[in-house]
C-alpha positions in Angstrom: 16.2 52.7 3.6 14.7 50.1 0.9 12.8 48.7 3.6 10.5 51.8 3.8 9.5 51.4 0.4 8.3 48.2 0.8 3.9 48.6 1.8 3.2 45.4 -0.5 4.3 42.8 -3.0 4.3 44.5 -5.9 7.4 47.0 -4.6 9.7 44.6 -4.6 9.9 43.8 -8.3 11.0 47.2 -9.2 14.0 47.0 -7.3 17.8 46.9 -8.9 20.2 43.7 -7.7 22.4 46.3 -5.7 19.0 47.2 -3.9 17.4 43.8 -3.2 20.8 42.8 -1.4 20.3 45.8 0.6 17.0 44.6 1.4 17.8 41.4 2.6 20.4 43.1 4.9 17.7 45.6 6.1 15.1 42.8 7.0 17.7 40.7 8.5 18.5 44.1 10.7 14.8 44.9 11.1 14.1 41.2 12.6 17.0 40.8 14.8 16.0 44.1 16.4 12.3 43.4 16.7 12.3 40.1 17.6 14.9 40.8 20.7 11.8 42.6 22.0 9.0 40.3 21.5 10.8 36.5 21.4 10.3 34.4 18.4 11.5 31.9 15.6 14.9 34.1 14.6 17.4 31.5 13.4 15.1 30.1 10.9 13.5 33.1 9.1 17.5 34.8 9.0 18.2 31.8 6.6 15.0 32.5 3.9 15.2 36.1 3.6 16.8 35.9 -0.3 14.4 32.8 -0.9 11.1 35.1 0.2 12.6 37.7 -1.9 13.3 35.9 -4.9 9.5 34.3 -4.7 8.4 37.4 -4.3 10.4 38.8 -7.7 8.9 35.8 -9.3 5.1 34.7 -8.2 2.5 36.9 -8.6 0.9 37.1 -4.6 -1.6 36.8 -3.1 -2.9 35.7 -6.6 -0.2 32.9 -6.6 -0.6 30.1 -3.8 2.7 30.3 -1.3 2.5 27.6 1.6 4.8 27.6 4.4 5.8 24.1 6.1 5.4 24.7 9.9 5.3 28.7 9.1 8.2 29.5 11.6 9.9 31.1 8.9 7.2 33.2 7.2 8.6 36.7 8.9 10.0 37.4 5.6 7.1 37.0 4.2 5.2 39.2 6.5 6.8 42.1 5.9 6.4 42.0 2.3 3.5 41.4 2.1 2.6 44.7 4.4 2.5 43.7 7.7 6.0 45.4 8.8 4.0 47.5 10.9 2.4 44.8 13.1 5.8 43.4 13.8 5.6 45.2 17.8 3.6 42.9 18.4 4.5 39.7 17.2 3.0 37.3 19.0 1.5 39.3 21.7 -2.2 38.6 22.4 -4.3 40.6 20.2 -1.5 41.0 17.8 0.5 40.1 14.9 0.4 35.8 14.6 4.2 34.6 14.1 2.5 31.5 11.9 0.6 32.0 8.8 -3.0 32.4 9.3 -5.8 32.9 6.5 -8.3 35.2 8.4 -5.0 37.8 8.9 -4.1 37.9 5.3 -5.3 36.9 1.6 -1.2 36.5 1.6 -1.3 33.8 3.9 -2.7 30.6 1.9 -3.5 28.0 4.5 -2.7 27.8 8.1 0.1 25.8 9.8 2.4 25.3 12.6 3.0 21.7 12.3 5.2 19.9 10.6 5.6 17.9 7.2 2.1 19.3 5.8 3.0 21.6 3.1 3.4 19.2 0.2 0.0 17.5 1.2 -2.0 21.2 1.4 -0.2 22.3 -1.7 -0.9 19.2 -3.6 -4.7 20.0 -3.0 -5.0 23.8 -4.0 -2.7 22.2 -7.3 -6.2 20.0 -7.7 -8.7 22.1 -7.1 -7.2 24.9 -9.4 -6.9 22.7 -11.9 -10.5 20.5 -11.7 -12.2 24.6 -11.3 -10.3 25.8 -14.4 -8.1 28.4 -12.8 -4.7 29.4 -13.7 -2.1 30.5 -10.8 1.2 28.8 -9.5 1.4 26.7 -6.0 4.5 26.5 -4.3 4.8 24.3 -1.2 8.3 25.8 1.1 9.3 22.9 3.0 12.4 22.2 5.5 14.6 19.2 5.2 14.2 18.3 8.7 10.4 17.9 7.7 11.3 15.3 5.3 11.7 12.8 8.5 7.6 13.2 8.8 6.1 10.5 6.5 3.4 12.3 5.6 5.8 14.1 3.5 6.5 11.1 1.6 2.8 10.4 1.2 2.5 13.8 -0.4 5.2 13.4 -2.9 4.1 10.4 -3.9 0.8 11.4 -5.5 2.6 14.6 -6.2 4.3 12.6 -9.0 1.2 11.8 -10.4 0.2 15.7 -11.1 -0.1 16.6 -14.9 0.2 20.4 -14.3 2.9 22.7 -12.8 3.4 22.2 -9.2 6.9 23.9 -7.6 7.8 22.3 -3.9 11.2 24.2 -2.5 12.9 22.3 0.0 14.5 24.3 2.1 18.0 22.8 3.1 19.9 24.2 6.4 20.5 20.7 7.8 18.9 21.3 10.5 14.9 21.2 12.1 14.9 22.3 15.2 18.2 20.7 16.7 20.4 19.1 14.1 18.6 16.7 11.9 18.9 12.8 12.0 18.4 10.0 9.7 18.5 8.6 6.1 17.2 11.6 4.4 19.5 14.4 6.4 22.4 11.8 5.1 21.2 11.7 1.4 20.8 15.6 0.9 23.9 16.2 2.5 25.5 13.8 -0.2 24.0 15.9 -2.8 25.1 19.2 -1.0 28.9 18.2 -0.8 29.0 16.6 -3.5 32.3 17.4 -4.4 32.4 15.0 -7.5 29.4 16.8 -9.7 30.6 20.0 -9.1 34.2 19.0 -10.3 32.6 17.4 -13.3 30.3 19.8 -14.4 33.2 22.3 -14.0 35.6 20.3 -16.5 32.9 19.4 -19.0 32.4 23.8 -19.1 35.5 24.1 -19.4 36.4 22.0 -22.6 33.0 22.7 -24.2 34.3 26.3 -23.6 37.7 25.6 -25.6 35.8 24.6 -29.0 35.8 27.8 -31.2 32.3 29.0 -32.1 30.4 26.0 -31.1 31.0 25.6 -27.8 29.4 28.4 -25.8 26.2 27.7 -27.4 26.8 23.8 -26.9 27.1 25.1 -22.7 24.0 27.7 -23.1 21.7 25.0 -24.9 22.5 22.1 -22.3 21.7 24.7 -19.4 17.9 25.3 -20.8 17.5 21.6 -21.7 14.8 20.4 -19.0 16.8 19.0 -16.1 20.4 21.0 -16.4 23.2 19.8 -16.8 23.4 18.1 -13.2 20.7 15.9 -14.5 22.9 14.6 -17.2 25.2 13.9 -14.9 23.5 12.5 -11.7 20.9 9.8 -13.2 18.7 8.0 -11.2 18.5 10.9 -8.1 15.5 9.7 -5.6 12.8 13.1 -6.6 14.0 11.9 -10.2 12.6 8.3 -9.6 9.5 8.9 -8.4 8.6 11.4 -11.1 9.4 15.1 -9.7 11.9 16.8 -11.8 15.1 17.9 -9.4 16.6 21.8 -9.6 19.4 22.2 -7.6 20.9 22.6 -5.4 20.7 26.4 -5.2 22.8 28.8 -3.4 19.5 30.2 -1.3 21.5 33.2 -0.5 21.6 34.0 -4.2 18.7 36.2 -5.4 19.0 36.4 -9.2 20.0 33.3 -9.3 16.4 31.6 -7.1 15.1 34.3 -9.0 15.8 32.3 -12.6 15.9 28.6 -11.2 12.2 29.7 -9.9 11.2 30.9 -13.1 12.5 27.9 -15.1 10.5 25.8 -12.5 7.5 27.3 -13.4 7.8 26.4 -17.3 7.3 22.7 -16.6 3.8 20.8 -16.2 4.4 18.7 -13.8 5.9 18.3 -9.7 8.9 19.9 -9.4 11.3 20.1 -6.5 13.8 23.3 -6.2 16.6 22.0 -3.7 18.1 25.2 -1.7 21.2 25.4 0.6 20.4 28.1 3.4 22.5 28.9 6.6 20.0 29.1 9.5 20.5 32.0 11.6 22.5 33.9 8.6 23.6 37.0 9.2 23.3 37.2 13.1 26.2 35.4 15.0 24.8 34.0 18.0 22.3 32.2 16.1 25.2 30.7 12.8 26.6 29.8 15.9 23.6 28.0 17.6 20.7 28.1 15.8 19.2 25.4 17.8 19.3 28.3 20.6 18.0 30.9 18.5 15.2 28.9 17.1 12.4 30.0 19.6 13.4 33.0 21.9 12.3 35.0 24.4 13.4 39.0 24.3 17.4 39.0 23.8 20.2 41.6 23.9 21.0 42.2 20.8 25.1 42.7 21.4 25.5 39.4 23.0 22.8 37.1 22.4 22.0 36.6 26.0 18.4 36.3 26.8 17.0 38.9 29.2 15.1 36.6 31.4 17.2 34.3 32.9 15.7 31.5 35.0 15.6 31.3 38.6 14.1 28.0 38.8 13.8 24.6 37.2 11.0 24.3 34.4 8.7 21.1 34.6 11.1 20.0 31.6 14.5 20.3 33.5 13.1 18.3 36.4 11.9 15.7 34.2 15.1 16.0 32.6 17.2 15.5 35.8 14.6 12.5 37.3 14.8 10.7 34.4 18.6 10.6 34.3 18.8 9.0 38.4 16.2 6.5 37.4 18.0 5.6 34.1 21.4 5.3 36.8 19.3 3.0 38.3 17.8 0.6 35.3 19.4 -0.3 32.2 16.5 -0.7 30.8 14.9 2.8 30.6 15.0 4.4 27.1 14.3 7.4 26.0 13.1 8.6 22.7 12.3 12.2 21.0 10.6 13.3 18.0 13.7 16.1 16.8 13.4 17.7 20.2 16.4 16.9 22.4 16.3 20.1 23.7 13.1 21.0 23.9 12.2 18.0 25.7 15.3 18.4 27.8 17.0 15.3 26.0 19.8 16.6 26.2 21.2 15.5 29.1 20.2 11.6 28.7 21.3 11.7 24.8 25.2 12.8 26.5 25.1 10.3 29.5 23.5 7.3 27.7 24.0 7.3 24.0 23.4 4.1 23.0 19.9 4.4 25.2 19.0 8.2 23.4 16.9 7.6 19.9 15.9 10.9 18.5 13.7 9.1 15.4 13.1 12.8 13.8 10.0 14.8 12.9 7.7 11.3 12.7 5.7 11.2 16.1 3.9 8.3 15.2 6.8 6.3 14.0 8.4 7.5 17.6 5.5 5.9 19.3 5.0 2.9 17.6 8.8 1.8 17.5 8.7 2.9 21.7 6.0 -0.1 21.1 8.3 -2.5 19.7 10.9 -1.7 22.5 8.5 -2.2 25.3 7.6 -5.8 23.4 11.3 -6.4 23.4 11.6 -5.7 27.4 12.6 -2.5 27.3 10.6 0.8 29.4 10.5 3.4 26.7 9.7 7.1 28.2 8.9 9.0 24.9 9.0 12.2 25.5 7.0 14.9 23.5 5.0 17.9 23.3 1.1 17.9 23.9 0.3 19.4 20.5 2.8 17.4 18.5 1.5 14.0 20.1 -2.0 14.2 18.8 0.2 13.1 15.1 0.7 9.4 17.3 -2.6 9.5 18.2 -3.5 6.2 16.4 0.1 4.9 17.4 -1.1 5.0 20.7 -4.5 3.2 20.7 -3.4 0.5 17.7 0.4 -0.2 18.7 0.5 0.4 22.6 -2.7 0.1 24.7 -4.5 -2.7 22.5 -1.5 -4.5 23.7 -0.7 -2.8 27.1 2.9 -2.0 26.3 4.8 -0.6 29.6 5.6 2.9 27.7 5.5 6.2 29.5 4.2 8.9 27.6 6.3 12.9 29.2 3.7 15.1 27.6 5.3 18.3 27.7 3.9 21.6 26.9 0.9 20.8 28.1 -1.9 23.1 28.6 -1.8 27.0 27.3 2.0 27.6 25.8 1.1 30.9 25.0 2.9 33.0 21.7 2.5 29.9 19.6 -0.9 30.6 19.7 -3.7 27.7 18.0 -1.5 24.9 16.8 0.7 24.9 19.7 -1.5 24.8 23.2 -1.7 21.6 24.6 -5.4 21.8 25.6 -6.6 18.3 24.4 -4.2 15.7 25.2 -6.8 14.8 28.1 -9.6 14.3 26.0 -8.0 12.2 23.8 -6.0 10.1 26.0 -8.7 9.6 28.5 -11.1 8.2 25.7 -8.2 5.1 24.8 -8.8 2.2 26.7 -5.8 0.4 29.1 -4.3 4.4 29.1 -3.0 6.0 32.6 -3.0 9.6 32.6 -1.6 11.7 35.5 -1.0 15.4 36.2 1.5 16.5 38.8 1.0 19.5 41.4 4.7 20.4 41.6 8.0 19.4 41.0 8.4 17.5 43.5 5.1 15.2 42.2 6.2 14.9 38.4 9.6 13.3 40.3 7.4 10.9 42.1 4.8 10.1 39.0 7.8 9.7 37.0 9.3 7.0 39.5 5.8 5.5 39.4 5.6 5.7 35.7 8.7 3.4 34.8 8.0 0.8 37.1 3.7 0.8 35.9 4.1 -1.7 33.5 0.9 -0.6 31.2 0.6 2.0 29.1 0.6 5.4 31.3 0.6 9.7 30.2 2.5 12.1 32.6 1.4 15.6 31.6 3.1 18.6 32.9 3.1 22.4 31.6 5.9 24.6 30.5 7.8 26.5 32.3 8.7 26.9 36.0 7.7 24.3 37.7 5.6 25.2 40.7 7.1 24.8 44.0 3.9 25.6 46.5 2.8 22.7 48.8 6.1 21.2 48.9 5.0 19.6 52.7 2.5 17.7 50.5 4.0 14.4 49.4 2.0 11.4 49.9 2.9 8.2 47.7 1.8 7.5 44.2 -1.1 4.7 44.8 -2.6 4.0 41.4 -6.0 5.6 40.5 -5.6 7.8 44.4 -5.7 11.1 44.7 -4.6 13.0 48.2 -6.7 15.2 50.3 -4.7 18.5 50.7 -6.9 20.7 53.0 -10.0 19.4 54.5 -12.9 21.8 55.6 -15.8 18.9 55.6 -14.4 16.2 58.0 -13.4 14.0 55.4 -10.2 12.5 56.2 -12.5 11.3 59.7 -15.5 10.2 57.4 -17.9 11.8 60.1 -20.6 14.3 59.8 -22.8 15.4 62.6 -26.1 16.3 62.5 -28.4 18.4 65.6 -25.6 19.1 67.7 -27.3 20.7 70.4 -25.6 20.2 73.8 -26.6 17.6 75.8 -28.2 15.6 73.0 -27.5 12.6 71.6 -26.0 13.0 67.2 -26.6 10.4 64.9 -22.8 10.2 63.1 -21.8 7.8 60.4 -18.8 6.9 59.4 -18.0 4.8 55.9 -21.3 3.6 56.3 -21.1 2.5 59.7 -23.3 4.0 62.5 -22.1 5.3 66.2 -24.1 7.3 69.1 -22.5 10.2 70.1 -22.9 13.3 72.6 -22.0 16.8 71.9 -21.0 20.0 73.8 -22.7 22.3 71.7 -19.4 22.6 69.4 -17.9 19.5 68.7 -19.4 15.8 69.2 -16.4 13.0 70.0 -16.9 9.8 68.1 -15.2 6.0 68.7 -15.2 4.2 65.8 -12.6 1.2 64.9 -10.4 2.4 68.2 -10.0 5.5 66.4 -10.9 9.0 68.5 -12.1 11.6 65.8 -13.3 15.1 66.2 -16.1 16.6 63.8 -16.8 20.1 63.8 -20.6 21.4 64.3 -22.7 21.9 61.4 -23.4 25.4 61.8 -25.0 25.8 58.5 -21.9 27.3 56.7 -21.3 26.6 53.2 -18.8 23.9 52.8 -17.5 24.2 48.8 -14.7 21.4 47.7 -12.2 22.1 45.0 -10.8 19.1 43.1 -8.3 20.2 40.9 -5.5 18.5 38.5 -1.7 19.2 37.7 -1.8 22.6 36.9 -4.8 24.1 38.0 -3.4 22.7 41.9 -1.6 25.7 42.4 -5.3 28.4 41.1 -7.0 25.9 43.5 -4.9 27.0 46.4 -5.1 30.4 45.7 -8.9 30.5 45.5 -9.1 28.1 48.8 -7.1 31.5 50.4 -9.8 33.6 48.9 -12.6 32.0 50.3 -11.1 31.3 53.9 -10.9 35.3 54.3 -14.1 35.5 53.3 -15.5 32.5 56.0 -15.9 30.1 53.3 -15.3 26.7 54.2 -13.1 25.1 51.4 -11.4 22.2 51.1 -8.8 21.2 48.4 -7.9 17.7 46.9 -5.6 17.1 44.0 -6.8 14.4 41.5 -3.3 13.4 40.5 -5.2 11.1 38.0 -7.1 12.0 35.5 -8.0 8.3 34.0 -8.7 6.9 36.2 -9.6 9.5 38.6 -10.1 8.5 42.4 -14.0 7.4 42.8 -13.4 7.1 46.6 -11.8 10.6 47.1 -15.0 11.8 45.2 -17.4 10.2 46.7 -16.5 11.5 50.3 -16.0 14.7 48.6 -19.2 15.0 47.2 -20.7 13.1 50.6 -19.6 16.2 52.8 -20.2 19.4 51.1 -22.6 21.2 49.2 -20.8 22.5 46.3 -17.7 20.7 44.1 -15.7 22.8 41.8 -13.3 20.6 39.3 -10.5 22.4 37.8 -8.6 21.3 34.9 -6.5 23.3 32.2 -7.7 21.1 29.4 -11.0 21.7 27.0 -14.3 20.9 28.6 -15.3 18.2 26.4 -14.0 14.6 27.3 -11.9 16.3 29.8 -11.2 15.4 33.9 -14.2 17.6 34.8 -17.3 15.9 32.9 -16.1 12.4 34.0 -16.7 13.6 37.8 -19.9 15.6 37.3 -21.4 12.4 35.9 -19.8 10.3 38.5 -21.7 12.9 41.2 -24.9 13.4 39.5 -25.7 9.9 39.6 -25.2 9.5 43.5 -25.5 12.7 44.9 -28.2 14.7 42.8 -28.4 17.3 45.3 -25.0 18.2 45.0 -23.6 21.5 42.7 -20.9 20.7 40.9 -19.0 23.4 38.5 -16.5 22.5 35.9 -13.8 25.1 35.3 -11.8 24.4 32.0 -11.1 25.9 28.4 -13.6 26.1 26.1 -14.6 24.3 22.8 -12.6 26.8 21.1 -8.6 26.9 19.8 -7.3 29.2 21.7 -5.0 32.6 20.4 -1.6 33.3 21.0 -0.6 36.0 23.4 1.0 35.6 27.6 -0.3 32.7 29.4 -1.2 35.1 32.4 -3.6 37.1 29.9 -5.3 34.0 28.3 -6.0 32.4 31.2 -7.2 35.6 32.7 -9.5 36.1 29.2 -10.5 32.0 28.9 -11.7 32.6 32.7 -9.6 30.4 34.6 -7.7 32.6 36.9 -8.3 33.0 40.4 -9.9 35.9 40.6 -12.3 34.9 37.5 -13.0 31.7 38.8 -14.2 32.7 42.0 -16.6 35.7 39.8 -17.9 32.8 38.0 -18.8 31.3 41.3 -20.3 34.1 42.7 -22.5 34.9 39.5 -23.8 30.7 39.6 -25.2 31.9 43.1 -22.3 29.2 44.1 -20.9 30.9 46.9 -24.2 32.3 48.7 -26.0 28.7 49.3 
């Protein structure tokens, strides 16, 4: 096999055409088997195989700057560059990252894993070689469907400016993720199919081919002139106007041919844009056929493309998928808008049943939010839905166009909290901190399925600005008997170990003697038994249990970190800890009252919340306590001030601490569970 020749960059220069096909074939093989095994981006590093080749044949790596829009589709590039080996454990924890990263190898030039940033990183090593002195090519790989992001634009636009070589590849399968929308997608495609250059360019070879003696060289010399001969013939091409020279477009499955349209790009001193025509999902025919599919997978048969885990259940997304459909039955009004996930988002369904209501705007988060703005001003209710990590890019969308004006949009924040394989640019560990900090901003966190449903129904109807985060994956179907109404700013009280709900606490129930209880800061007389003391108060008969100098702990936990909560309550109870449960439900602004009483009737109060520490849920309730009940322990579980790895979501939560069984260790080694 030519694959087991390949340990670095250098061995692929050495090979003859005949072989380098082979290789391609091998790799294509090699990836389709491994990544059945340990899930991954397939369809879109099948389609760059003969591109990674050909830049290998022509750049001199790691010497030679590569940077990889996204990085979804550096596989290729991984295995020639010598990490073949690794590939068992792609995007396990511990292992092999399936996105470039700079501390894994001097091959890997920058880190990414979002979108539209390669022209704007490349553009800056192009600088800084240049201001230091230094002498080495920088090529920026970069997908059509990442031409919707305007930072793009921004790029290219001082790339135009650039007085030394500079080589951006633009990557064309016509798709991103799902199909790609817009302008751009239309323009490319133009020059793609454009029937009417190819038919002229073939007639002028053909005559200049008829003059005796002349006219081969007249064809040879117009083919080296500076732009080809498409520029002759195209004038005026967008790249052209702003001052990159245009290559292409280029069969990307053609190696010697990238191979010399590559080299000839690196002969010019300027910004230079190499237009290629891939097939995502090449060579495997489940993913030709869908690569939208076969873009992220988990572990697959290889014979018929099914995935080997098939779910049981609804994810968070399908539900939000399905409730967002009855309430759009409902109102005419509701909208719904993606950033190029339709699927991802679960879309999908509301793009098929109301069309003219769908508006997928494209890799450009912060042109989704802010035109979700201008619908809400126009009386519409926009639910924009997105992924945690990809909505920090509408950050200042969000503060400047929506809450300074308290524009009725719902923000479905997807993905949120640990992913998992994605690894650092993907987890969706901060959307609390940074939505909890804008002001006129809702956020809320559901328990279960059956809450995102009810937060969702809330959500249309707010009329200000409001964040429904949920995770991914299977949405969690405990404490189903645990529906209370959405009440704005209220939590719910799911198990109570500290006479809460009743608002009573005894104190020196001895039997026969008369108790001081108090109630919402009202005062009553009372007698006790020697167990329990009986209480009127506002017509209302309550029972309160005997202080009997247990420890009474209180966890107050948020979306996610409901269902840990539960488990550890079942913990403690064997263990004849008192514990009572609440669920915050909102995180901004979190229920003051529910806290209070919390924090009024036990000893210790744990807050759990599967967001970073800092500016998270659990700070904003330590402070909250601390300043009116000093005496009171409060621990904060949450991540740390750290980006986290990639690798199973069971195994990071278990290594970030905020597992069960780990949580209540933690508690135990505080001295937290032995007051």
């Amino acid at each position: 096999m030519i694959l087991e020749r390949i340990h670095g960059a250098e061995d692929v220069k050495g090979l003859r055409t005949e072989e380098l096909e082979e290789l391609a074939q091998e790799i294509r093989g090699f990836l389709i088997e491994n990544i059945s095994h340990t899930g991954g981006h397939l369809a879109s590093n099948l389609g760059v195989v003969e591109l990674t080749i050909a830049m290998y044949l022509v750049f001199d790596l790691p010497r030679d700057k590569v940077i990889w829009d996204v990085g979804h589709q550096s596989y290729t590039h991984k295995i020639l560059s010598g990490r073949k080996e690794l590939f068992g454990e792609l995007r396990q924890y511990g292992g092999l990252s399936g996105f470039p990263k700079r501390k894994e190898s001097p091959y890997d030039a920058f880190d990414t894993g979002h979108s539209s940033t390669s022209i704007s990183a490349g553009l800056g090593i192009a600088q800084g070689r240049d201001l230091l002195g230094q002498d080495y090519s920088v090529v920026s790989v970069i997908g059509d469907g990442a031409l919707t992001g305007g930072m793009a634009y921004e790029a290219l636009n001082n790339a135009a400016r650039l007085k030394d070589n500079f080589i951006i590849v633009l990557n064309d399968n016509n798709m991103s993720i799902s199909e790609n929308v817009g302008g751009m997608s239309r323009y490319l495609n133009s020059i793609r199919t454009g029937d009417g250059y190819n038919d002229l360019k073939k007639s002028v070879v053909g005559a200049l081919e008829k003059i005796p003696g002349f006219g081969p060289q007249m064809i040879d010399k117009i083919k080296r002139t500076k732009n080809g001969i498409k520029q002759l013939l195209i004038p005026g091409m967008l790249f052209e106007n702003m001052g990159i020279t245009y290559l292409g477009p280029v069969d990307g499955h053609d190696i010697r041919l990238l191979q010399r349209t590559l080299q000839e790009a690196k002969k010019l001193d300027h910004a230079v844009l190499v237009h290629v025509i891939t097939k995502k999902g090449k060579g495997y025919g489940p993913a030709e056929k869908n690569p939208a599919r076969f873009h992220g997978v988990e572990p697959f048969d290889v014979e018929t493309g099914a995935f080997l885990k098939e779910k049981k259940y609804p994810s968070y997304t399908d539900v939000f998928s399905r409730t967002l459909c009855r309430l759009a039955e409902k109102d005419d009004k509701i909208v719904a808008v993606t950033a190029a996930m339709p699927d991802g988002t679960g879309l999908k369904r509301f793009a098929k049943r109301f069309p003219r209501r769908f508006f997928d705007v494209g890799i450009a988060e912060a042109h989704g939010v802010t035109s979700a703005a201008g619908m809400a001003a126009a009386g519409l209710k926009p639910v924009v839905a997105v992924y945690s990590s990809f909505l920090q890019r509408g950050f200042d969308q969000i503060l400047h166009d929506v809450c300074i004006q308290e524009l009725p949009i719902v923000l479905a924040v997807d993905r949120a909290g640990l992913v998992g394989s994605d690894g650092e640019t993907h987890q969706g560990i901060f959307d609390y901190s940074y939505l909890s900090c804008i002001p006129n901003m809702t956020v809320m966190a559901p328990k279960n399925r059956w809450e995102l449903e009810d937060m969702l129904a809330f959500a249309v109807d707010f009329g200000r600005p409001v964040a429904v985060r949920y995770p991914r994956g299977e949405a969690y179907r405990g404490l189903k008997d645990h529906r209370a109404p959405i009440r704005y700013g209220k939590g719910e009280l799911l198990y109570d170990e500290g006479s809460i709900g009743c608002g009573l606490k005894a104190s020196g129930p001895e039997a026969g003697q008369a108790v001081q209880a108090t109630t919402d800061g009202q005062s009553v007389q009372a007698l006790t038994d020697g167990r329990n003391v009986q209480a009127t108060t506002d017509d209302r008969n309550v029972q309160v249990p005997k202080d009997d100098g247990a420890l009474h702990i209180a966890l107050l936990a948020v979306g996610s970190m409901v269902s840990t909560a539960e488990h550890i309550r079942g913990k403690l109870k064997k263990r004849g800890i008192r514990c009572s449960l609440a669920n915050g439900r909102f995180i901004k602004p979190f229920d003051a009252e529910l806290v209070y009483k919390l924090a009024k009737h036990h000893q210790v109060l744990v807050t759990l919340e599967e967001n970073v520490l800092q500016g998270g849920f659990g700070l904003a309730v330590t402070a909250y306590v601390h300043d009116r009940f000093p005496q009171v322990r409060v621990f904060q579980v949450a991540l740390p001030d750290a980006y986290v790895e990639h690798g199973n979501v069971s195994l990071l939560r278990e290594s970030l601490g905020i597992d069960s069984d780990s949580i209540i260790r933690q508690l135990e080694e505080a001295g937290a569970l032995s007051l």
